[in-house]
Gaussian input, Z-matrix of N, CA and C with variables (Angstrom, degrees):
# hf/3-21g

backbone

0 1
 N
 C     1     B1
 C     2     B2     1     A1
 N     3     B3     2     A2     1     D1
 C     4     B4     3     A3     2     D2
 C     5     B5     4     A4     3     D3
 N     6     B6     5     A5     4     D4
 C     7     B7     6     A6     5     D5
 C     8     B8     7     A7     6     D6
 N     9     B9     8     A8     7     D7
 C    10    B10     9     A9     8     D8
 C    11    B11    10    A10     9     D9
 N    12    B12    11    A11    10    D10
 C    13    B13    12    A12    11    D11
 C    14    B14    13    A13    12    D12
 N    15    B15    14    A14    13    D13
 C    16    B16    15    A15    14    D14
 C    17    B17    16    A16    15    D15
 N    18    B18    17    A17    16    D16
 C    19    B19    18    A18    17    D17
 C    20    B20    19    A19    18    D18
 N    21    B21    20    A20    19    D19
 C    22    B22    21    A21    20    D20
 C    23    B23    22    A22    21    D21
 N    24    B24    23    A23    22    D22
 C    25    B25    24    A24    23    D23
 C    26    B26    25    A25    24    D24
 N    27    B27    26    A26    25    D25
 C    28    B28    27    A27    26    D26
 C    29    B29    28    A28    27    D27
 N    30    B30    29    A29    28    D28
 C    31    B31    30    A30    29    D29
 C    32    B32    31    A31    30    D30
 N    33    B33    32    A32    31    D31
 C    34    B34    33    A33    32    D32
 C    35    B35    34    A34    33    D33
 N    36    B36    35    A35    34    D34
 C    37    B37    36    A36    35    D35
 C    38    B38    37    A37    36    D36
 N    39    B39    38    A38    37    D37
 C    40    B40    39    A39    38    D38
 C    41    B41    40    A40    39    D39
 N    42    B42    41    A41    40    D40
 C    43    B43    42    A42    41    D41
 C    44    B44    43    A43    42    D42
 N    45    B45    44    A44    43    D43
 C    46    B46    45    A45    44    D44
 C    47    B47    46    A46    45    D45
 N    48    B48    47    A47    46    D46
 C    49    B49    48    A48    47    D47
 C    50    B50    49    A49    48    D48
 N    51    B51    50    A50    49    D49
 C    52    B52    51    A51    50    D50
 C    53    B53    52    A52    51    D51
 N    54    B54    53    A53    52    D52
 C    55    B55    54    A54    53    D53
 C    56    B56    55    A55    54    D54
 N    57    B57    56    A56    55    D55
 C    58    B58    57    A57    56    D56
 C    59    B59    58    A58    57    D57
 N    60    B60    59    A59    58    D58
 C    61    B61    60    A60    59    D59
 C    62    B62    61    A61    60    D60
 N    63    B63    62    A62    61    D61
 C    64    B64    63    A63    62    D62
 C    65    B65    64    A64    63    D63
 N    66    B66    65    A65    64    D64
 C    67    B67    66    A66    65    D65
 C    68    B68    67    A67    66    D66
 N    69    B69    68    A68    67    D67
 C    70    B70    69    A69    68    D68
 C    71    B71    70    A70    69    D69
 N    72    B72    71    A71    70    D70
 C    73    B73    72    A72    71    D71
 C    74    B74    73    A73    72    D72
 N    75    B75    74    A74    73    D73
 C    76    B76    75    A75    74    D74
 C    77    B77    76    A76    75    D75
 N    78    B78    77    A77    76    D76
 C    79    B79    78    A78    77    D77
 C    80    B80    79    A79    78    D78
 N    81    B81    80    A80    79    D79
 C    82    B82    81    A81    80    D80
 C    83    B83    82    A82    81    D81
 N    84    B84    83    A83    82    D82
 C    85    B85    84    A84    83    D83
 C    86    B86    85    A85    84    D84
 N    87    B87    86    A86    85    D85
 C    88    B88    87    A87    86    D86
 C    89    B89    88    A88    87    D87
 N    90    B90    89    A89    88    D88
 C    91    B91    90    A90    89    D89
 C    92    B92    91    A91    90    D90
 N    93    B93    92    A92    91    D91
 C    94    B94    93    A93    92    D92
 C    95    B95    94    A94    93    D93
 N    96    B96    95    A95    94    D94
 C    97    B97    96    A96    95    D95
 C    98    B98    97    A97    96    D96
 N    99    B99    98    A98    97    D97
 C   100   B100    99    A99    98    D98
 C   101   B101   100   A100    99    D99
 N   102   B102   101   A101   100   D100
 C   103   B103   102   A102   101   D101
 C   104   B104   103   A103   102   D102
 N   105   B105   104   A104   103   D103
 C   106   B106   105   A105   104   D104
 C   107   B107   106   A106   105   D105
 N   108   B108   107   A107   106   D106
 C   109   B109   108   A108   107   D107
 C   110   B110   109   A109   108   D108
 N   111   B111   110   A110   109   D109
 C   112   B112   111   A111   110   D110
 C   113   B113   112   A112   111   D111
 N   114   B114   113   A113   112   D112
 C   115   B115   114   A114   113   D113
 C   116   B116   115   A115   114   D114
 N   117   B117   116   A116   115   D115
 C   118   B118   117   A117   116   D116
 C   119   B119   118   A118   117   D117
 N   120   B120   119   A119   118   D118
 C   121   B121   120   A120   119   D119
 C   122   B122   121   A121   120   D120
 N   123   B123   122   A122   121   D121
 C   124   B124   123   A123   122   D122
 C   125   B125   124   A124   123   D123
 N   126   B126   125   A125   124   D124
 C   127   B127   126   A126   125   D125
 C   128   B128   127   A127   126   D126
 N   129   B129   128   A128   127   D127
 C   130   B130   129   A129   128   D128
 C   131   B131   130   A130   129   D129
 N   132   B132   131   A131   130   D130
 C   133   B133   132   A132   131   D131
 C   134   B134   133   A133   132   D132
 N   135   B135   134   A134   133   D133
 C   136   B136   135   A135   134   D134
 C   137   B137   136   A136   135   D135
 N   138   B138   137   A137   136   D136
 C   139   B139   138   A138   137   D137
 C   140   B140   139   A139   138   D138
 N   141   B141   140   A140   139   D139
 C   142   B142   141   A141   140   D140
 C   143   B143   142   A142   141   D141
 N   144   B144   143   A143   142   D142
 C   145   B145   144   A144   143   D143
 C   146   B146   145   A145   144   D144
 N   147   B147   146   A146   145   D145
 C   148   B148   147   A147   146   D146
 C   149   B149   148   A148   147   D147
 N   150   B150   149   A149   148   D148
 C   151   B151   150   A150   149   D149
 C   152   B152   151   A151   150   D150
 N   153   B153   152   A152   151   D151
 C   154   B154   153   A153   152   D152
 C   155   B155   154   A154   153   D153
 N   156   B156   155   A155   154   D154
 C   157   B157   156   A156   155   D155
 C   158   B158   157   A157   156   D156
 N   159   B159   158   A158   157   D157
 C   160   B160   159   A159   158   D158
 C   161   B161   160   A160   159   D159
 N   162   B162   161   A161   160   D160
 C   163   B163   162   A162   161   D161
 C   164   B164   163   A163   162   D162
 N   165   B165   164   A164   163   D163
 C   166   B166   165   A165   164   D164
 C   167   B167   166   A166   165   D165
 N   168   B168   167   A167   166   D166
 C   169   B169   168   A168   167   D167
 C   170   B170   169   A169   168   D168
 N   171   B171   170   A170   169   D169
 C   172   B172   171   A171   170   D170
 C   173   B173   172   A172   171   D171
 N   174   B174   173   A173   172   D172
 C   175   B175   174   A174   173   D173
 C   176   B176   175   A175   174   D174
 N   177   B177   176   A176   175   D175
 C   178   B178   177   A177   176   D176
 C   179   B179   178   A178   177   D177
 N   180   B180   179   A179   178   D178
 C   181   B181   180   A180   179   D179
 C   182   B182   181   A181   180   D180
 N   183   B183   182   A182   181   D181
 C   184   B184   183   A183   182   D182
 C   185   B185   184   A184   183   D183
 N   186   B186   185   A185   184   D184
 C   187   B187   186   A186   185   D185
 C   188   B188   187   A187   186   D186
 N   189   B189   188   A188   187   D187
 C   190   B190   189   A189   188   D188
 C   191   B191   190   A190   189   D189
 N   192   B192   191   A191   190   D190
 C   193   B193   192   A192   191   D191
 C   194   B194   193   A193   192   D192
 N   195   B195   194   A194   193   D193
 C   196   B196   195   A195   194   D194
 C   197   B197   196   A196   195   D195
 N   198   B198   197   A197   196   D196
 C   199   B199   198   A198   197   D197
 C   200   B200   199   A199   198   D198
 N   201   B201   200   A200   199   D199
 C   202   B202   201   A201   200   D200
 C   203   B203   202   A202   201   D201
 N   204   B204   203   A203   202   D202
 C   205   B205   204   A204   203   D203
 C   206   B206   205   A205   204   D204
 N   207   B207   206   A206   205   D205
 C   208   B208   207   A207   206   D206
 C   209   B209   208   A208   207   D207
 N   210   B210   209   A209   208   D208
 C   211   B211   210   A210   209   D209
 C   212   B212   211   A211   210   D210
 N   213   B213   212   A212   211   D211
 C   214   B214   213   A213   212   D212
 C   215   B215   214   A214   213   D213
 N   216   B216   215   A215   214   D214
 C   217   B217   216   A216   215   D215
 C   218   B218   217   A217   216   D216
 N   219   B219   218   A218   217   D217
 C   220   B220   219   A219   218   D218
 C   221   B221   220   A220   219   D219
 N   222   B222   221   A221   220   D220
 C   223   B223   222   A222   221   D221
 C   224   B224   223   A223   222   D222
 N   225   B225   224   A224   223   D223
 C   226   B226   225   A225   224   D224
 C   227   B227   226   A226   225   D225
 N   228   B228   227   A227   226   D226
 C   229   B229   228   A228   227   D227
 C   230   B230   229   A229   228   D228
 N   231   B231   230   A230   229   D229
 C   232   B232   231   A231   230   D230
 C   233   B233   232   A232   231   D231
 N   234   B234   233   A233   232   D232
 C   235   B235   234   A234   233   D233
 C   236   B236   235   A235   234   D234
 N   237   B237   236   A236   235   D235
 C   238   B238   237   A237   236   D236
 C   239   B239   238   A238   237   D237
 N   240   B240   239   A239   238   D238
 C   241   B241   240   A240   239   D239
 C   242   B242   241   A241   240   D240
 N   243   B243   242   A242   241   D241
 C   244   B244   243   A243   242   D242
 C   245   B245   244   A244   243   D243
 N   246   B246   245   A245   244   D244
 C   247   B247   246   A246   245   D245
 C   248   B248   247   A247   246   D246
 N   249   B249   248   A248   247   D247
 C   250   B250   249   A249   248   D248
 C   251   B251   250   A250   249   D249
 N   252   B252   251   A251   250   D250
 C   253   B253   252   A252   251   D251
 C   254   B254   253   A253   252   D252
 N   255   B255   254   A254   253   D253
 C   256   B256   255   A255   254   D254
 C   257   B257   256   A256   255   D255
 N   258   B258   257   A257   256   D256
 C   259   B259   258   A258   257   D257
 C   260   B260   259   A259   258   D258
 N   261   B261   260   A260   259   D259
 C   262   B262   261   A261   260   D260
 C   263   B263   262   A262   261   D261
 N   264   B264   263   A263   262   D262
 C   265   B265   264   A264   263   D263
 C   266   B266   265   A265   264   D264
 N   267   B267   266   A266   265   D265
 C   268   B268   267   A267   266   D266
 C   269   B269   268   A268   267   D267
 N   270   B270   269   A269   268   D268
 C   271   B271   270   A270   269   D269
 C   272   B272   271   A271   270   D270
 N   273   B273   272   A272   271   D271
 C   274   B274   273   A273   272   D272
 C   275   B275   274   A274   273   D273

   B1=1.4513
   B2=1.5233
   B3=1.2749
   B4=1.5819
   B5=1.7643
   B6=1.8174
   B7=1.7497
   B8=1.3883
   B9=1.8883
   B10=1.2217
   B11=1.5684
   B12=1.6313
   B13=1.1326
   B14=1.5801
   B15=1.3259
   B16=1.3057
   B17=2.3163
   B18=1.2991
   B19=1.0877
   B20=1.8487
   B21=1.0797
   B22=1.3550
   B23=1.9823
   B24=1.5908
   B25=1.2903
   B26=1.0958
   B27=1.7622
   B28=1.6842
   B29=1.3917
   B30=1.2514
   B31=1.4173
   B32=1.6153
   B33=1.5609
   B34=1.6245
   B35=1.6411
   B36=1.0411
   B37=1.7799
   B38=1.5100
   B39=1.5017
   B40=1.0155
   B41=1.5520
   B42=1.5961
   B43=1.6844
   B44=1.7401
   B45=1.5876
   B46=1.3725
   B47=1.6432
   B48=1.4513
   B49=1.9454
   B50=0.9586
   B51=1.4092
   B52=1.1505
   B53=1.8162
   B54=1.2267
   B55=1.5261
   B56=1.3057
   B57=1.5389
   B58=1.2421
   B59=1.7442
   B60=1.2379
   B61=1.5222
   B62=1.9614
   B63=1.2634
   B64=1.8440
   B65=1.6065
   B66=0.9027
   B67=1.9590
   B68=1.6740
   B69=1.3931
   B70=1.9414
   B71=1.1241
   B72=1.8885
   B73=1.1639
   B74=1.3961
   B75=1.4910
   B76=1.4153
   B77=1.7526
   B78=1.3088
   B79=1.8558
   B80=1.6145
   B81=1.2669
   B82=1.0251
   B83=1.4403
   B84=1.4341
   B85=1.3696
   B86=1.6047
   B87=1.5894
   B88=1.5074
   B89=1.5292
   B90=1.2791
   B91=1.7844
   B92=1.2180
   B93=1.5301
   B94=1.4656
   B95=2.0471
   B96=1.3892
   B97=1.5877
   B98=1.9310
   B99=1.2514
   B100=1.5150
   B101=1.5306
   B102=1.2401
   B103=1.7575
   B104=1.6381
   B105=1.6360
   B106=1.8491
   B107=1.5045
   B108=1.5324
   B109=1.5325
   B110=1.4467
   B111=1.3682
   B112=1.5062
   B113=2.1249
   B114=1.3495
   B115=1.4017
   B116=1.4769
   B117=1.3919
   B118=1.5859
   B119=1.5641
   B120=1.3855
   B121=1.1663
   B122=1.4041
   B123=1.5400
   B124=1.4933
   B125=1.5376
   B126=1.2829
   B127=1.8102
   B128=1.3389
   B129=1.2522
   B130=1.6082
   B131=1.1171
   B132=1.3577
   B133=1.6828
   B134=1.5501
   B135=1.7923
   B136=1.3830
   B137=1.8393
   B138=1.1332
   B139=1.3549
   B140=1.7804
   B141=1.3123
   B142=1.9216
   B143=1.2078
   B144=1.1326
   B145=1.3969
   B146=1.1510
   B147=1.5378
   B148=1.3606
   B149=1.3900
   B150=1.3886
   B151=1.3445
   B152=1.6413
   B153=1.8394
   B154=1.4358
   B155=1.4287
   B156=1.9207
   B157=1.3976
   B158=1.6076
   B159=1.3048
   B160=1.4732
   B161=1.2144
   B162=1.6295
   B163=1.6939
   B164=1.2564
   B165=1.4499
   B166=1.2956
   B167=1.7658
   B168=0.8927
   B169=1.5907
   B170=1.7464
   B171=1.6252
   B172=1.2824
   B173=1.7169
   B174=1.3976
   B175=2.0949
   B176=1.6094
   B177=1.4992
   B178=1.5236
   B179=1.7072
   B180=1.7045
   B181=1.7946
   B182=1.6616
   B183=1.7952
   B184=1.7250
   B185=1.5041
   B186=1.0258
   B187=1.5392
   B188=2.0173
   B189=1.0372
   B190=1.2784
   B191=1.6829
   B192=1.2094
   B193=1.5860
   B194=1.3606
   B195=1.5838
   B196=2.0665
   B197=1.1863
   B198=1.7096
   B199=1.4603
   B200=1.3747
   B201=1.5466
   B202=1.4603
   B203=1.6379
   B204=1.4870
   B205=1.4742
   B206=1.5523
   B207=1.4808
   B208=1.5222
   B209=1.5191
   B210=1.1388
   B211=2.0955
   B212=1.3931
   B213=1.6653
   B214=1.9385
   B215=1.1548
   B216=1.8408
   B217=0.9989
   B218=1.6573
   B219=1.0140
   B220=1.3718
   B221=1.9680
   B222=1.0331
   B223=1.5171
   B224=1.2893
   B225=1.8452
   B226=1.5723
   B227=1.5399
   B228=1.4737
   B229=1.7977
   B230=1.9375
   B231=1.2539
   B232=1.1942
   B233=1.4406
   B234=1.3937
   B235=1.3435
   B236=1.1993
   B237=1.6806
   B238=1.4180
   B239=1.5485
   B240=1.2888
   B241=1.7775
   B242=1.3371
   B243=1.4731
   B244=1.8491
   B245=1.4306
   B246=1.3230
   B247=1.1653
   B248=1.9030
   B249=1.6874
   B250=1.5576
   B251=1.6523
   B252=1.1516
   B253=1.5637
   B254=1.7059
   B255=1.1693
   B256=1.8528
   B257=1.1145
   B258=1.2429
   B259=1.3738
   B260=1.9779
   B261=1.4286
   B262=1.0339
   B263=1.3408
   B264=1.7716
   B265=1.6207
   B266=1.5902
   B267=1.3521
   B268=1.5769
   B269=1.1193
   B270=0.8861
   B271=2.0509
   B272=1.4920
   B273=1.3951
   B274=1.6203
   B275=1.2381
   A1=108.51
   A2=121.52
   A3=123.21
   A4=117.98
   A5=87.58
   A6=81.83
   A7=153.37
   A8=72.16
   A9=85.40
   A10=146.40
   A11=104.27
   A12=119.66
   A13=121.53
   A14=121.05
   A15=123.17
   A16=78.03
   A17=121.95
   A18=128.44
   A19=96.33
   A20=123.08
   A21=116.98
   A22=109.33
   A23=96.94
   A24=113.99
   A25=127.50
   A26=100.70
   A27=117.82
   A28=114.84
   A29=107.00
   A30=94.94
   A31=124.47
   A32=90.56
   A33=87.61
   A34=93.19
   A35=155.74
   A36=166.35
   A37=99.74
   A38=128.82
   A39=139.23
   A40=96.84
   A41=115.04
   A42=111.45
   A43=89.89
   A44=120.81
   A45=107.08
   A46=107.92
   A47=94.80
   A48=107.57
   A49=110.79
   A50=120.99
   A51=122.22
   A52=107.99
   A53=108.27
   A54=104.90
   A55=138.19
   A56=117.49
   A57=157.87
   A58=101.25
   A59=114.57
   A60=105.99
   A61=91.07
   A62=115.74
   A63=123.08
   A64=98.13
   A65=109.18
   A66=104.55
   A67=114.51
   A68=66.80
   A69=92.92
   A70=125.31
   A71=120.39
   A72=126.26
   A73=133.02
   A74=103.14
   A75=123.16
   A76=117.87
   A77=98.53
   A78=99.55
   A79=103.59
   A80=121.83
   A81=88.07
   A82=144.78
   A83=118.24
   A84=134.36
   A85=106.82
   A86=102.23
   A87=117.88
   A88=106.99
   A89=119.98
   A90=114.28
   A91=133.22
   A92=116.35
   A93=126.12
   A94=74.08
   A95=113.84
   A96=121.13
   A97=86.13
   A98=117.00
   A99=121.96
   A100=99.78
   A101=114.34
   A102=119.57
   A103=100.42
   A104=105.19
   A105=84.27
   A106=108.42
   A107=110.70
   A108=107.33
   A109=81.61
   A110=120.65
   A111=101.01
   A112=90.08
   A113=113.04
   A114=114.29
   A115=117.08
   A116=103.91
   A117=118.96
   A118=105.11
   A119=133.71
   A120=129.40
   A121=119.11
   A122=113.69
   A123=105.02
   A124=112.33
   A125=89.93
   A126=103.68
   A127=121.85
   A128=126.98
   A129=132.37
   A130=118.72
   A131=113.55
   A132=122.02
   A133=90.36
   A134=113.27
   A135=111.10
   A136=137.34
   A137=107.78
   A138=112.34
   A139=86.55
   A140=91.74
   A141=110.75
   A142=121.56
   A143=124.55
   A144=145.57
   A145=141.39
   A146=133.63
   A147=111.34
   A148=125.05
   A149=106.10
   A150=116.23
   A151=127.66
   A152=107.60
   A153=104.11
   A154=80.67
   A155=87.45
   A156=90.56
   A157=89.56
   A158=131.15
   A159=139.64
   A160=102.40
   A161=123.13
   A162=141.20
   A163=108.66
   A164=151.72
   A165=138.37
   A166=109.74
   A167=128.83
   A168=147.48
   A169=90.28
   A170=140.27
   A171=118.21
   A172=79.33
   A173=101.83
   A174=100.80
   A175=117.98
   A176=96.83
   A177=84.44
   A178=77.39
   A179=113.98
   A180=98.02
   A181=83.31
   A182=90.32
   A183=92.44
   A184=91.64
   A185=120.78
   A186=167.59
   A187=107.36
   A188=100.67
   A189=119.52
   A190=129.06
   A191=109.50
   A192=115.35
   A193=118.86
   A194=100.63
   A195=103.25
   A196=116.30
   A197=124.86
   A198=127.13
   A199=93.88
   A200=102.89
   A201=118.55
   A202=80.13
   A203=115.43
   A204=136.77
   A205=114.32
   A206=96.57
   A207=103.99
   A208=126.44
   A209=89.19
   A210=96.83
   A211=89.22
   A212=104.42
   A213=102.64
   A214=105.21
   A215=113.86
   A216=130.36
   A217=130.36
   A218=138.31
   A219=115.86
   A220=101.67
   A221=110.91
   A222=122.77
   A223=112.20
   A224=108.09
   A225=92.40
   A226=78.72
   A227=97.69
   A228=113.51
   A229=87.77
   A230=122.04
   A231=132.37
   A232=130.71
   A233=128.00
   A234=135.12
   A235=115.80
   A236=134.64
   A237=105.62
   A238=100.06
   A239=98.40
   A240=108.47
   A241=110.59
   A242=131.70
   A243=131.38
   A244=113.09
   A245=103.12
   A246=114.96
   A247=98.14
   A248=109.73
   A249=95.54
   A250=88.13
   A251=143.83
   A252=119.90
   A253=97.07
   A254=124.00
   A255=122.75
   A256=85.27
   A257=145.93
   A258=122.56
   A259=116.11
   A260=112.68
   A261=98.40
   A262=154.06
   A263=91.56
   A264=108.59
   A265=87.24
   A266=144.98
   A267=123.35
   A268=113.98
   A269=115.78
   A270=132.56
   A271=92.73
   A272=124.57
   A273=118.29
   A274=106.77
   D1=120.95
   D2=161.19
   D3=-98.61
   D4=176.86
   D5=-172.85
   D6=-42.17
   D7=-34.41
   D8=161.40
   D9=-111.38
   D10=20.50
   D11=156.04
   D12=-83.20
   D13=2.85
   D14=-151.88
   D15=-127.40
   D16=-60.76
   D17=174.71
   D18=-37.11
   D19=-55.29
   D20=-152.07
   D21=-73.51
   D22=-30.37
   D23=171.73
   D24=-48.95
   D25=-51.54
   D26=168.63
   D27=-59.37
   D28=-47.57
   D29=-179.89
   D30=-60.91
   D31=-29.13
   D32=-162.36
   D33=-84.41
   D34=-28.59
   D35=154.09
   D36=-27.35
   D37=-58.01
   D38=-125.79
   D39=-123.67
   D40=-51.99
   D41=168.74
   D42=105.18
   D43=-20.20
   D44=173.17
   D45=-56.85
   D46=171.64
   D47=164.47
   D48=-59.65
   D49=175.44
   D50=174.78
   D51=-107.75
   D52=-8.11
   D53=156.20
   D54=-69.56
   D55=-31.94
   D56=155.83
   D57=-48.88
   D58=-49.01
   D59=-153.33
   D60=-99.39
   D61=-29.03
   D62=157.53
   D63=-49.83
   D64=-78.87
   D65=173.07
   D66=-2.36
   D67=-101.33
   D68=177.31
   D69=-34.53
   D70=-40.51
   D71=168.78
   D72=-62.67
   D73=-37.30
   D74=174.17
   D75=-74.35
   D76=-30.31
   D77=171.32
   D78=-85.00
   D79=-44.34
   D80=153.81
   D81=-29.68
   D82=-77.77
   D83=-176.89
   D84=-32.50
   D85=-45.22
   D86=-170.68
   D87=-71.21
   D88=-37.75
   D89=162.18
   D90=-81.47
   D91=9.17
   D92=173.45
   D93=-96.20
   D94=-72.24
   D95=-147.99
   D96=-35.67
   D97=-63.59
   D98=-165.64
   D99=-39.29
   D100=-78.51
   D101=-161.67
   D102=-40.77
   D103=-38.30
   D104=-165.20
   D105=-73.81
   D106=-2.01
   D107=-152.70
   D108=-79.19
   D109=-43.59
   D110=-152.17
   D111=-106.48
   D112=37.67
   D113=153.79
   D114=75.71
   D115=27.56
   D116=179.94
   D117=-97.67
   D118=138.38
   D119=154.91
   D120=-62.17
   D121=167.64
   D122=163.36
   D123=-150.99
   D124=111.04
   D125=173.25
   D126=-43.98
   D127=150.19
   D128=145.04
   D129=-144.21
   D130=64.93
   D131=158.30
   D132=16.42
   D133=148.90
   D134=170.32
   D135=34.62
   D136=27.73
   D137=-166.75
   D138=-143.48
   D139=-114.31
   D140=167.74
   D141=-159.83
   D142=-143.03
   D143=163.83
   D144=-114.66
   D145=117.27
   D146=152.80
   D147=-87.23
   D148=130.79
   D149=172.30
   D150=-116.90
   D151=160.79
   D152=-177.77
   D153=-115.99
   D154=151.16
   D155=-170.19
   D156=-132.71
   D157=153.00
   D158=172.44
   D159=-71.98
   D160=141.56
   D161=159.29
   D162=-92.65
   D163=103.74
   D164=170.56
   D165=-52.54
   D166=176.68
   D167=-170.36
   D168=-85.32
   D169=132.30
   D170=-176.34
   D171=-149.13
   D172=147.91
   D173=155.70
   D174=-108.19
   D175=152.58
   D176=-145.49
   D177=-139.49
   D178=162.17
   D179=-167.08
   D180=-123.33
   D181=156.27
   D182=173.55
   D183=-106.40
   D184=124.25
   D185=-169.08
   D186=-63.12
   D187=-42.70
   D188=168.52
   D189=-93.48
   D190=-22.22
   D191=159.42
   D192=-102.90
   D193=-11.15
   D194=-170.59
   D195=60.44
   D196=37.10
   D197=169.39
   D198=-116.69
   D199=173.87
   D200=-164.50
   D201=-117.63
   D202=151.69
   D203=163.91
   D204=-137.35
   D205=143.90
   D206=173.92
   D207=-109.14
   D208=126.43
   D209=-159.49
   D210=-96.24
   D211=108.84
   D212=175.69
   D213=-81.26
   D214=176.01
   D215=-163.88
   D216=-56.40
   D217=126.05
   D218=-163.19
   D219=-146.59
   D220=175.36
   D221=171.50
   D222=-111.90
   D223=174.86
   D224=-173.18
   D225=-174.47
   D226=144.20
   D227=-161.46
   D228=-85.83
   D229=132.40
   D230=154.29
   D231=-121.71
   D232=162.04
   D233=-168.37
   D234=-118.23
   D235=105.41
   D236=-169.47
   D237=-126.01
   D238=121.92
   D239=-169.93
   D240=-43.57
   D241=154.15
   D242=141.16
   D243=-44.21
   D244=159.58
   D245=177.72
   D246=-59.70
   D247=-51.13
   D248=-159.36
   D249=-76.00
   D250=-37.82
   D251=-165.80
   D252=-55.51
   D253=-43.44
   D254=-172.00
   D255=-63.76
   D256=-80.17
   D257=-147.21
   D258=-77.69
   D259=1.26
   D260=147.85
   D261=-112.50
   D262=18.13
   D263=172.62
   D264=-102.44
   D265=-6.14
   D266=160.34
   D267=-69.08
   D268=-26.58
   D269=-159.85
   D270=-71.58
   D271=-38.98
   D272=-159.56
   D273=-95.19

């Protein structure tokens, strides 16, 4: 599903515009993008989570030159379902 398969849904569920429901969707996106920037989680009761998660420092080899490289420490935006969304993408 893309944005705008998901935009068109809302609208059509809801009876708003579909300019109105591009809005909303996009500030959204933009207040999840903000919180992770500065390393805040963000809840959604019944939905999930986005989370930042720590990368430890690891060496890792490039395969094609036969050198070893070191991938420093880094973060990385994750999603971790509800219990009922997990158990209802097992269910299907």
């Amino acid at each position: 599903m893309t944005k705008a398969d998901i935009v068109n849904e809302v609208a059509r569920r809801t009876g708003v515009d579909k300019a109105t429901v591009v809005r909303t969707i996009e500030a959204f996106m933009d207040s999840v993008t903000g919180s992770l920037e500065k390393k805040e989680n963000v809840y959604l009761r019944g939905f999930g989570s986005f989370i930042i998660k720590e990368r430890a420092q690891k060496t890792a080899r490039n395969i094609s030159r036969n050198t070893s490289i070191v991938i420093p420490a880094h973060s990385i935006a994750a999603f971790k379902p509800s219990k009922g969304l997990a158990k209802a993408i097992k269910s299907n």
